[in-house]
Structure formats: structure tokens, C-alpha cells
SEZALUM-815929 format. One record per residue (C-alpha): x, y, z. Coordinates in steps of 0.05 Angstrom, whole numbers, plus 5000, padded with zeros to 4 digits. Example, Ala and Ser with C-alpha at 12.3 -4.5 7.8 and 13.67 -1.06 7.14 Angstrom:
// residues 2
524649105156;527349795143;
***
This chain:
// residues 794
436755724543;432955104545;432954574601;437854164567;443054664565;442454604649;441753954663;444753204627;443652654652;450352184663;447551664613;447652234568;454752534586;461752244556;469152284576;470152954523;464853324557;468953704612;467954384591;460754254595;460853854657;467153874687;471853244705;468152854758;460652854718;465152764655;467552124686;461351844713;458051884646;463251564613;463250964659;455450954666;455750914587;461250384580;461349964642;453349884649;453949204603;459748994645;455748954704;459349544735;454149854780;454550634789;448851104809;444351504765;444052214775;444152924730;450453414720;448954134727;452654464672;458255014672;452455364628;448855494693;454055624728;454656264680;447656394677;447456434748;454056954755;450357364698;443157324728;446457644787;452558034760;457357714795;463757594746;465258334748;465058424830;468357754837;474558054792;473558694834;475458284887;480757884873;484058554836;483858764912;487158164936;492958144877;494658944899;496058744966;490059174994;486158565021;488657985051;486557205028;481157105084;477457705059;476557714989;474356864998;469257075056;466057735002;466157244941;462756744975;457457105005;456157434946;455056714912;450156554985;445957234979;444757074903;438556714866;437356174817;434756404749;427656164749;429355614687;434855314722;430955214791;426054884748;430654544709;433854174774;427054054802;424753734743;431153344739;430453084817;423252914820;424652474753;431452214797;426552064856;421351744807;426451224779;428351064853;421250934878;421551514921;418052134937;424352514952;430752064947;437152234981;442952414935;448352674939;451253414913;458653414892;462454004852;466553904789;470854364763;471954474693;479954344710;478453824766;481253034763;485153194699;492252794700;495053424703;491253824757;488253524830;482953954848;481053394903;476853664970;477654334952;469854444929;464554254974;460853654980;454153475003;451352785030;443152615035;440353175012;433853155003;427753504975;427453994920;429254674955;435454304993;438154084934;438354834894;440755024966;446954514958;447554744895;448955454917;453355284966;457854854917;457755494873;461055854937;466255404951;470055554880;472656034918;475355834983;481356145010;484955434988;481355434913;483856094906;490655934931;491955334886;489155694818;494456264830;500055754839;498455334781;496255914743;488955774734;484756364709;479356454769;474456604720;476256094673;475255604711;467955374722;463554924772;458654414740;455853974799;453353254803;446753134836;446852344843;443151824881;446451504946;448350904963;445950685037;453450585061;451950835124;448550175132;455049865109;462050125084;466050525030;472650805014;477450874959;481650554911;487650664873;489750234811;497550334835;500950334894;501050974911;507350984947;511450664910;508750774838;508949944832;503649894775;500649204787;497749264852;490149514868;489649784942;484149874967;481350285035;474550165066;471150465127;464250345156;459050875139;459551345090;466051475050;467652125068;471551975133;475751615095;477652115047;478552685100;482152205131;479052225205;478251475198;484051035185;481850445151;482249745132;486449695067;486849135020;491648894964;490848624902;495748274853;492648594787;495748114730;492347524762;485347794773;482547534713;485046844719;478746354734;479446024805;484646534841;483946944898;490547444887;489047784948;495948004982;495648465032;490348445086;490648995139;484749055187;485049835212;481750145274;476350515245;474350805314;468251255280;462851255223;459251755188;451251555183;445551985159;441252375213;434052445224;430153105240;436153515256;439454055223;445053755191;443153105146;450352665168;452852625228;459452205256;459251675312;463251145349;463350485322;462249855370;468149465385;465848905333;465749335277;472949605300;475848895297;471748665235;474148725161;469449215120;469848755057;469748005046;475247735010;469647644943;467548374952;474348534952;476348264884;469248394845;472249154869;479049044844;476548764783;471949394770;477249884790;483249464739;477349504684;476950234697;483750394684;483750004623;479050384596;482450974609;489850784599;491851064662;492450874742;486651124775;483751284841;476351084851;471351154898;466950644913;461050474961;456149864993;449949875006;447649705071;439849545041;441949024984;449148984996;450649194924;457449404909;457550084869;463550604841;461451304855;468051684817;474351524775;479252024769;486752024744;491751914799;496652514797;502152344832;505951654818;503851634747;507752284732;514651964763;516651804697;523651884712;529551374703;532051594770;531951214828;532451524899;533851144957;535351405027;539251035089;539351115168;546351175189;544751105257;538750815308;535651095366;529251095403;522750885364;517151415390;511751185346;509450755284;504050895227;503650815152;509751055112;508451535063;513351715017;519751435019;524451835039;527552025113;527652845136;529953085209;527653615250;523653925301;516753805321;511454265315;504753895354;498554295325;492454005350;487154565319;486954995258;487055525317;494155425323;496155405256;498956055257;505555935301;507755445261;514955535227;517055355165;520954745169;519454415222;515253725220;508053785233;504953355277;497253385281;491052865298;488853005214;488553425167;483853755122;484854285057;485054835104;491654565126;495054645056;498555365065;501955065136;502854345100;507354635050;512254965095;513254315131;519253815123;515353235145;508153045168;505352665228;498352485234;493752115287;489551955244;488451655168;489851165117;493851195054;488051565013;486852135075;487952705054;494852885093;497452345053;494852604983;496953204996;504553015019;504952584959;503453194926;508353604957;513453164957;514253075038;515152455065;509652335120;507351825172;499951815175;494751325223;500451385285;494351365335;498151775387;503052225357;499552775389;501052555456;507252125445;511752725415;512953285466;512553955421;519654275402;522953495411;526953375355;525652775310;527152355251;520852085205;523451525172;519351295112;525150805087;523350245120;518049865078;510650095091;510950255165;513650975175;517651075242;519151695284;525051605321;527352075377;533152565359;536652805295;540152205262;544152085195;542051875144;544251895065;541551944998;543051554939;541551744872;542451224809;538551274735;536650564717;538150724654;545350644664;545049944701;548749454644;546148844636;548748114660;549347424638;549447294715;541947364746;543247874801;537447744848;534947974912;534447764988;527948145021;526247945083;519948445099;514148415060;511449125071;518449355033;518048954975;514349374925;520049914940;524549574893;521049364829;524449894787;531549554799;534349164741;533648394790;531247874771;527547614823;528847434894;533846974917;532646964994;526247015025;526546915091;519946595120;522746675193;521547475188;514547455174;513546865221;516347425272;514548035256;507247915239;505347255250;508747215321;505346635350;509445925349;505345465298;504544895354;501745415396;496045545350;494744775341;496244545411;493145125439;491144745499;497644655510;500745235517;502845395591;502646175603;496046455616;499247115581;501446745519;493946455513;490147165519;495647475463;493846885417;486446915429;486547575418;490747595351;486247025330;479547195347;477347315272;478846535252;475045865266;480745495270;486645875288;491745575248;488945965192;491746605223;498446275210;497246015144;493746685114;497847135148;503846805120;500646615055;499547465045;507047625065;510247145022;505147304961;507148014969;513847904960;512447434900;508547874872;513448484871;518148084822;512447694785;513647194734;520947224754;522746644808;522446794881;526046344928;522946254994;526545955053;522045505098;523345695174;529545695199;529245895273;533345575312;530245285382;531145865429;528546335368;523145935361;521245955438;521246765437;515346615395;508346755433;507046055469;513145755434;516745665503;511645065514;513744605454;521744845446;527244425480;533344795507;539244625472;546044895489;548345015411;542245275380;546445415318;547844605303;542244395342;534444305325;534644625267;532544655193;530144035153;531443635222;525044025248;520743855191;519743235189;520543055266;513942865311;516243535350;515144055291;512143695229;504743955254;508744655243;512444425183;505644275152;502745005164;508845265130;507144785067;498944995067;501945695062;505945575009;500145244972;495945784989;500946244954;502245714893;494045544880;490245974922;493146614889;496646314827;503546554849;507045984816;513546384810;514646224886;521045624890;521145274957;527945204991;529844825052;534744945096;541244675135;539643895108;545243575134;544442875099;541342565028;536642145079;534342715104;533543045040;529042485022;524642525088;523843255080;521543175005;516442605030;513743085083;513243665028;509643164973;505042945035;502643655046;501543694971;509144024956;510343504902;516943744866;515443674796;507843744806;504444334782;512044624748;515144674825;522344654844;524544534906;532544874925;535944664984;541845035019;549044885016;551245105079;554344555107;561144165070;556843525073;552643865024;558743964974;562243334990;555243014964;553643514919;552742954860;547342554910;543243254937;543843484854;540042904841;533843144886;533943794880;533144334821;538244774850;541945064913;543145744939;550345724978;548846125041;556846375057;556546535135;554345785157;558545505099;564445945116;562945815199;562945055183;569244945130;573245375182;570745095246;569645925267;563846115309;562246825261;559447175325;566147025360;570147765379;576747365385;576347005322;573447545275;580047595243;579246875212;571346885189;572947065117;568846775066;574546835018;579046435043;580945924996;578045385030;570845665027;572745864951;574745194934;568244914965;563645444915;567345254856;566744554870;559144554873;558545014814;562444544761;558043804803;551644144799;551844404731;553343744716;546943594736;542744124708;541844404772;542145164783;547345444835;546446144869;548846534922;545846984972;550347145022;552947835045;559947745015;558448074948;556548624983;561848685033;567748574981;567848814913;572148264878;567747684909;562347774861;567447804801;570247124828;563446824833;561547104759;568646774741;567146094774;560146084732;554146214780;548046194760;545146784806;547847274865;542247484905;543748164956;540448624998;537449194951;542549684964;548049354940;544549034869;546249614832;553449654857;554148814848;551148904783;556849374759;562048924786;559148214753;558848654689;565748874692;568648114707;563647844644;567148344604;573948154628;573247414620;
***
């Protein structure tokens, strides 16, 4: 054959080539072709074809000991280990045809020539003829190779690729999916490097991949070279990116922001046998983001244009380089997993019970399995393990597949959401919990657990067996509703979870919770920090804050990123977020807060609400709250996000709170905003007419409203008997505001836990004419059903 029927060039190679060149060198000629113009940078570099692949099984006589083999292997007279150790050494003790070691030299040295180098470094990947098809993940079963260089290396490489189409795990996943060994061929890419061992790389999927939500990118990035990331001994700085707004000049959609511990790098060596090898980072690059916030959305943008072009999500490896900080995409393949769920079912799962939380890490999955723990540190050990028990390990790697599969859960030390324990359990189906940092050492081996991945994006192990249930419901079934039946979501991280329920939108987000959870400093603390008394609190803020100039932009981007996740889970649909509403002793159990707080003896009708906002004592928080907000609004284009302020007692202070908004540039009106304001307390229905003429709409929040038209403390033991928020009295009050407002044009909705709690409360507020009932996400499609049902009746 001649040399072209060895070697092609990517710029020569399209997307229907893959029985010539298998999936991955299919893909990178396809993108070299079509995204070149764009300004989409990916290497150059030659495919080896499938032809040699053949040549070099005939030139040897290979295919008919190879089926000799695994004829041995299918009658039970040789085990797995075996037959992968003879076929691969027969691949290792076998030569190139002369034309083909030409054929690859010829190719480098022109490689090199392009590059300005004598030798360059590349890099040697398989691709099998059935590898990154939608329907088949070959990934990190075949071999890879990182700066090789020099002629006889790179036919060397090339060898070895050859070999490792037959691994014990290749041989294992072609049986089960019913892949013909021989069928199935090995082209390999040979293409240049990009110096990321100077800088960073990592992965990126065009979906979320744990929750199948189809407009976010995420992104994971490491320092040094990528492949830590995707064996997942590195977890890793990951990244979010709002997809429908990426395009729009001006905005920064960036989301999610999650700076990971990347404790090690893989670099290139020098003189020594192998040509990578893995080191510590310093403590700078542990604390440091990989990416700036522009390198972060040229990638998004690249990665959303990929799977355009395609018309599917993708996963996409990318890489910078260290020498001219170039940005560059070194693969695209299909992702396999979330864009097959193409199910109308929805699955949800629910602890019955709490105990003791061992440890945290990165929820894969979404579901919730019990048992005991199996703590495997080495491969070594990998043969005591038993079949469904939970496997809890520092990583994992393909070798781990066979034991993987018997497990009912996974635990890892180590690894992001594109590691490949969590590719794998995606795969599988098991729910796992990967980047714990300790689980190793934290859970005693035999201890019986629960892995919780129900929880929003952080995965728990807690101590014990608990309950827990399972709810099954096809969307398809969900009627339909004059009556908006919204949401309340408190917790970022869980918001993507529900985008497949029929809401529309969120009626309660609660600002306080991320304020708490992941924000955790008090806002005066961070702009009186010179004030703030406890040498402890100081070091914790200093610490959180040590990547920001001014650290109140910790606040406002860490709060900006929690609320524009959540508004971006229901995007275009309106999402209602609640300024703070601590009340002064919650507000004080904030890092440094105890320095700016009074003490009050009734928190609950004390310094509270829009009384803080506009007071000398908080309105240097209040205006954090609003840059955040803005930040969401402008910064990111979120304009779906509806301010709401809380417990505002009287129309003058309605007015002083909607100066102090328009002064931090929260004009209602301006740029299509609304601004809702709570009716919680009676004064707020007694002058509905006078609030309705300020606001664009309230949200009736039932425990203070019901607490304050009874005169009953709701945490009170001895009166629980008489907090009911349907008594009549609390009914009358609803009604009333519905039939004043609408006079108005204003909007009325609830979001308090009363629809949930009692099935013929949400028929009596369909009856009464509400504009929206907004409720935890386990009860919208039961509230749903019950608003349907009283629209029907009526």
C-alpha cells in the first residue's frame, strides 16, 4: 500500500472517517476542518490508520494466534489475566512493516518541521474504530502517551498502543457489549503538545453531567498536564457556565466558581526513563484558580460551538500553554451518559432519618444506597472485596472496573466530576462521592454507611444504615395549571436537580442560605474588617479572602454565583430572591458578625428585614446584597432574577427601602425590574392598597403571617395546637390581599409550607385566585395535582 493508506493528516480527516481512523482522529479532523476559521485552536498532528493496524497483525500473523487465544479464554481453559498478558506480548515482540515505519517517520519529521523543531514532543493516543461513539465509551481503556519524542519513540508508542487493545479491561468490556475482538481496530493519533505542564488543562462537558441539565458548560482544570485530571488523582477546580447567555456581547455568565485542591501536577521530565513525571504543587498554585474568568468563557464558548456542530452534549478536552498561553481543544467526543436519559421518568430519593456526617465530597449521581464499607487502598487488595458493599478507595483507574461493578456505592479520596470513578459510576448507574480528601482514613473498614447523593452537589457519608425512600413520577403525566406552581430552593448546588419538573420558576430564594452556608462571613465584617474583635474571626476571614483586593468582593461574587445558579436553573422563567433576612442573633453566628450585631431579646420582631436595610447599622451590608444582585442582573444578564424584601412593616419604610435599592442602582422599573415585598405581617394587608402601589407583587409568607394574625409564637410546644394557617382568620387575611392587589395589577403568591402540609390549602388558594404557589420540590408535583383538580372543579 502506499503511504497514504498509513498515515492522514487531521486537516485531511472528516467526522465519517471512523472506520479508517477510529472516533477520536475522526473528531479531531472534523474540528481542525470546521473550527480553524472560527479561531478554534487545536493541534496538528497525523492519524495512523486501522489499515496499519492490519498490515501490522498480517506482517506478523497475529489475527489467527490472537483468536487462538481468546478461543482459550471463552472455553474456560485460561483465565482473563492470561490470555491479555500472551496477546500483548505478542503485539510487543512484533515489528513494523518497513512502509509503515517509514511512513510515520516521514509523517513526524514533516510534524517537527511545521513546529520549528528538530524533534517535537507529541503526543500518542489510541482510537478505536468503536471508541467516543454516542453509543459506546471506550474512554482510558487504550493507552496513552505524553512527550514522546524522536522517531524510534514514537513507532515504539505506537506499538504499545497496538498492545493495549487488549487489556484485561478492553477485553472485558467488548464481551459485555458484544464487540467482535477482531472487529474492532486501533488507529492512533500522533499530535503535537501543548506545553500545559507550564500551565493547566482538564475537561469539559457541554451538560451537567449529573444532572443531565442541558444549558450548563462545566468545566475542570488542573495544573500540568491533563491527564491527572482525567485519572482522576487530581481533584480540580471546576467552573460553570450559563450556556444560553454566552453569546450575548458584554456578559460574563459565569455561575459556579469552585477552586479545588489540586495537591499534584504532572510535568514533562528530562534525561530519565520515563518522559512525565507527577509532583507536588506549591501552596500558591493549590489556592489559585487554573483559569481566569476570560479563559474560562473563550473555553465555554469553544466547547457550546462544538456541540452545535455536532447536535449533541459533549465532553472535551482542552489544554494551555504555558509558552504563549494559548488556549487549545485536544478531543471532542459524545457524552454517553446523561444524553441517553431520555426518559419521562423522574426519580427522586429522600432521607428518612439523620445521623452522623463522616465525610463530604462531590455528589455523583443522585441517588442514596446503604451498606457496608469496604476501604481498598491498592489494586493489591482488590480481591477481598464483596459484592455489595460500598467501595471506598483514594482513586480509581480502569483496572478497577470488574470490582467497581459489584459495588453499591463509591467513595473516593481523590477526583473531580470528570475522574474517572465518576465516569465510570455514571456509567454504571451507582451513586458515588468522589474528591472526599480523607475517606480512606475517616471510614473504619466494615463500618456501615449511608452515601447520600440527594442533597444538591455535595455528596455525604453519614454513619450507620438510615431510611430513606424512592419516588418515582413520569412528567408526562403532570397536568397543567392556570395557577403558576413555583418553587422555594434555598441551596444553590441543588438547583439544577429539578429542571425537568413542570415549575415555573422559583418563588423563594432564600439569600440567607448562601450568605451561611458559603459565604459565612457577616458583610460588615468584610468592610469593617478592622473592626472585628476576635483574633479567630480575623484569621478565618483572611484566610477565605485571600484571593480578593478588596474583600467585599468575596461577598458580592460568592453570592452573585449562588443566586445566578439558581436563576439560571429556571431561566427565562422569574426567580424571586429574598434579600437577607437573618435576624440579629443569626446574623452574629456569622464569622466576625458578633462585633456589629446588638442583642435583642425578640430576635423574631426585632432588627430585622427592611428595618436593617436602610439603617446606618446594616445599609453598608444592605448595599453588598444590592451589588450582588446587579452583578447577577448586568454582570451575567440574569434579568429573570425579581428582588423581594422582607418583613416591611410600614409604607414609609417601603419607600426608604426602595430609595436605598434605586441608590445602589436597584431602580424598580429600570432595566424591566420588579421589586416584591412580603406580606407577613397584617399591617401589610390592612395597607395592601398603599404597599400595591409600590410594589409589582407580594409573596404571602404563612408562618409569620399566621404567628402575627394569631398572636402564636409557631416554635411554642404548648401552643402548637393553635398555629394553623387555616384558620379563618389567616384565610380571610389571603383572600383579602388577593381581590386589593389584583386591583392593582399586582401579582400575589404564596410560598409557605401549608400547601404542602395540607392537601385542601392549595385548592383554597387556587379558589381564592392566586397568582402562584411556590413549594419545596418534593411536594410540586403533588400541589400540582391538587391546584388541577380545584381548577377543574371551579
Amino acid at each position: 500500500m502506499g503511504t497514504m493508506a498509513y498515515v492522514r493528516w487531521f486537516s485531511d480527516i472528516t467526522s465519517d472517517q471512523v472506520e479508517t481512523v477510529g472516533g477520536k482522529n475522526a473528531s479531531l479532523g472534523e474540528m481542525i476542518n470546521v473550527f480553524h476559521q472560527q479561531g478554534i485552536r487545536v493541534p496538528e498532528g497525523f492519524a495512523l490508520t486501522v489499515n496499519a493496524y492490519h498490515a501490522f497483525l498480517e506482517h506478523n500473523d497475529l489475527a489467527g494466534r490472537i483468536h487462538r487465544e481468546l478461543a482459550m479464554l471463552e472455553q474456560g481453559e485460561q483465565t482473563l489475566e492470561r490470555t491479555g498478558q500472551t496477546i500483548r506480548d505478542l503485539f510487543r515482540h512484533a515489528a513494523f512493516p518497513d512502509d509503515i515505519t517509514r511512513a510515520v517517520t516521514d509523517a513526524y519529521h514533516e510534524l517537527s518541521r511545521r513546529y520549528n523543531a528538530e524533534e517535537t514532543d507529541v503526543a500518542v493516543r489510541s482510537s478505536a474504530t468503536a471508541e467516543d461513539l454516542p453509543e459506546a465509551s471506550f474512554a482510558g481503556q487504550q493507552d496513552t502517551y505524553l512527550n514522546v519524542r524522536g522517531s524510534n519513540a514514537v513507532i515504539e508508542a505506537c506499538r504499545k498502543c497496538f498492545a493495549s487493545l487488549f487489556t484485561d479491561r478492553a477485553i472485558i468490556y467488548r464481551e459485555e457489549h458484544g464487540f467482535d475482538h477482531l472487529e474492532v481496530a486501533l488507529s492512533i493519533g500522533i499530535q503535537k503538545m501543548v506545553r500545559s505542564d507550564m500551565a493547566g488543562a482538564g475537561v469539559i462537558f457541554t451538560i451537567d453531567t449529573e444532572t443531565g441539565f442541558p444549558n450548563a458548560v462545566v468545566i475542570n482544570a488542573s495544573w500540568g498536564l491533563g491527564e491527572n485530571v482525567v485519572q482522576g488523582s487530581v481533584t480540580p477546580d471546576e467552573y460553570v457556565v450559563f450556556k444560553p447567555l454566552l453569546d450575548r456581547d458584554g456578559l460574563h455568565p459565569i455561575i459556579g466558581k469552585t477552586c479545588g485542591p489540586k495537591t499534584t501536577k504532572m510535568v514533562y521530565t528530562s534525561g530519565e526513563v520515563q518522559s512525565t513525571k507527577t509532583i507536588g504543587t506549591s501552596m500558591e498554585e493549590r489556592a489559585s484558580f487554573v483559569l481566569s474568568d476570560d479563559e474560562i468563557l473563550q473555553l465555554a464558548r469553544w466547547a457550546a460551538r462544538i456541540e452545535r456542530h455536532y447536535g449533541r452534549p459533549m465532553d472535551v478536552e482542552w489544554a494551555k500553554d504555558g509558552e504563549t498561553g494559548g488556549l487549545y481543544i485536544l478531543q471532542a467526543r459524545p457524552e454517553t451518559v446523561q444524553s441517553r436519559q431520555t426518559g419521562t421518568t423522574l426519580q427522586t430519593y429522600r432521607l428518612r432519618e439523620q445521623s452522623r456526617m463522616i465525610v463530604t465530597g462531590l455528589a455523583i449521581g443522585q441517588a442514596i444506597t446503604t451498606g457496608r464499607a469496604q476501604v481498598i487502598k491498592g489494586t493489591g487488595d482488590m480481591h477481598r472485596f464483596e459484592e455489595g458493599s460500598i467501595l471506598v478507595t483514594g482513586m480509581t483507574h480502569p483496572d478497577w472496573v470488574p470490582v467497581m461493578k459489584k459495588a453499591a456505592g463509591i467513595i473516593t479520596d481523590h477526583g473531580g466530576r470528570t475522574s474517572h470513578a465518576a465516569i465510570v459510576s455514571r456509567e454504571l448507574g451507582i451513586p458515588a462521592v468522589v474528591g472526599t480528601d480523607n475517606a480512606t482514613e475517616a471510614i473504619e473498614d466494615g463500618q456501615e454507611i449511608t452515601l447520600s447523593c440527594a442533597e444538591g452537589e455535595q455528596g455525604v457519608i453519614y454513619e450507620g444504615i438510615l431510611g430513606y425512600e424512592v419516588e418515582t413520577v413520569d412528567i408526562e403525566e403532570i397536568p397543567r395549571t392556570h395557577t403558576s406552581i413555583m418553587m422555594n430552593v434555598a441551596t444553590p448546588g441543588a438547583a439544577f436537580r429539578w429542571w425537568r419538573l413542570p415549575a415555573r420558576g422559583i418563588g423563594l430564594a432564600r439569600m440567607e442560605f448562601i450568605i451561611n452556608n458559603i459565604i459565612k462571613v457577616h458583610p460588615l465584617a468584610l468592610v469593617h474588617f478592622d473592626e472585628v474583635e476576635e483574633s479567630e474571626a480575623r484569621e478565618t476571614i483572611a484566610r477565605l479572602t485571600r484571593h480578593y483586593s478588596d474583600r467585599t468582593d468575596y461577598f458580592v461574587h460568592r453570592l452573585a454565583r449562588g443566586i445566578g445558579r439558581i436563576a439560571a436553573s429556571q431561566y427565562p422563567h422569574p426567580v424571586i430572591v429574598r434579600m437577607s433576612d437573618f435576624k440579629s442573633n443569626e446574623y452574629a453566628n456569622l464569622v466576625g458578625g458578633a462585633s456589629f450585631e446588638p442583642v435583642e431579646s425578640n430576635p423574631m420582631l426585632g432588627f430585622r428585614g427592611a428595618s436593617r436595610y436602610y439603617s446606618q447599622r446594616y445599609r453598608e451590608g444592605f448595599a453588598l446584597e444590592c451589588r450582588a444582585i446587579r452583578r447577577v442582573r448586568e454582570h451575567m444578564g440574569l434579568d429573570n432574577v425579581v428582588v423581594m424584601i422582607p418583613f416591611c412593616r410600614t409604607v414609609r419604610e417601603a419607600d426608604l427601602v426602595l430609595e436605598e435599592l434605586a441608590r445602589n442602582g436597584l431602580r424598580r422599573g429600570s432595566n424591566d425590574l420588579e421589586v416584591y415585598m412580603m406580606a407577613e405581617i397584617p399591617s401589610n394587608i390592612i395597607l395592601a392598597d398603599e404597599f400595591a402601589r409600590r410594589f409589582d407583587g407580594f409573596s404571602i409568607g404563612s408562618n409569620d403571617l399566621t404567628q402575627l394574625t394569631l398572636g402564636v409564637d409557631r416554635d411554642s410546644e404548648l401552643l402548637s395546637g393553635l398555629f394553623d394557617e387555616r384558620d379563618e382568620a389567616v384565610k380571610r387575611m389571603i383572600v383579602s390581599l388577593i381581590e386589593r392587589a389584583h386591583g392593582h395589577g399586582c401579582k400575589v403568591g404564596f410560598c409557605g409550607q401549608a400547601p404542602s402540609d395540607h392537601p385542601g390549602f392549595a385548592a383554597f388558594l387556587a379558589g381564592a385566585g392566586i397568582d402562584s404557589i411556590s413549594v419545596n420540590p418534593d411536594s410540586v408535583i403533588t400541589v400540582t395535582q391538587q391546584v388541577a383538580m380545584a381548577e377543574r372543579e371551579r
